[in-house]
N, C-alpha and C positions, 0 to 999 in steps of 0.2 A: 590677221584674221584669226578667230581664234578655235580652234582644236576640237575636232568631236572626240569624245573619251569613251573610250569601252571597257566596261567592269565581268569579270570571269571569274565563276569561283573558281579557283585553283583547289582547292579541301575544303576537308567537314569532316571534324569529327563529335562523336557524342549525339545526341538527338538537337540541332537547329528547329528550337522552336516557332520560326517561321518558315519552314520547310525548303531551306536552300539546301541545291544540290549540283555535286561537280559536276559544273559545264553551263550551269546555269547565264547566263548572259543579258546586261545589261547595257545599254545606250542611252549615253546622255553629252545633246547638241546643243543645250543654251536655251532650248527653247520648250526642249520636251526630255520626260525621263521613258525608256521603251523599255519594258520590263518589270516584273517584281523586283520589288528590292524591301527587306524589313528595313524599319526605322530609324533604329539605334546604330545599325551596321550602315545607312547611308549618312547619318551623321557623322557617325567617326570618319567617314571616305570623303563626306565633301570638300573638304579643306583643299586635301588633296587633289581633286577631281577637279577645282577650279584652279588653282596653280599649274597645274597641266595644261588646262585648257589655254593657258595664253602664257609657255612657252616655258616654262618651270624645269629645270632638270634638277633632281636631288642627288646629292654626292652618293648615295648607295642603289640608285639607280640599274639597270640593267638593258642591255639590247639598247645600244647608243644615247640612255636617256626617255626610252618612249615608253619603260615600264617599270612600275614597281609594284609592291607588293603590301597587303595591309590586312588586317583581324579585324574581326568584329569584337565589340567589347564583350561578351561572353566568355569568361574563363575558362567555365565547364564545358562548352561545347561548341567549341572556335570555331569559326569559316575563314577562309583565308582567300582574300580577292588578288586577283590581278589587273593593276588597271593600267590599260596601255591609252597611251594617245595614238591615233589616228592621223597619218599624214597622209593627207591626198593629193 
């Protein structure tokens, strides 16, 4: 069965032109996204958010595999997610 995923900004720095901010939280079940999320920052994540979702662990991984970490592509003014998988 496959994996609800939760996205957390972990930072921001610079002005995020779509106005993310630390602690900001997002849920995404397969079926729905719960949350703002910009565009360009949920592209660069979903790759990853679906590899997660059905059981993916990446070798720099942290906390046994259920999270990692990723940038939005803004250079000048990064945010930095947390996306854990959800084991229930």
């Amino acid at each position: 069965m496959p994996y609800v995923v939760e996205v957390t900004v972990k930072s921001q720095r610079g002005k995020c032109a779509f106005g993310h901010k630390v602690g900001d939280k997002i849920i995404l079940d397969g079926r729905s996204v719960k949350g703002d999320i910009c565009y360009s920052a949920l592209m660069t994540l979903l790759p990853k958010i679906y590899a997660m979702r059905y059981g993916v662990e990446f070798p720099w991984s942290e906390e046994d595999g259920d999270v990692i970490f990723n940038a939005c592509p803004d250079p000048d003014n990064p945010v930095v997610f947390r996306i854990q998988r959800v084991r229930e």
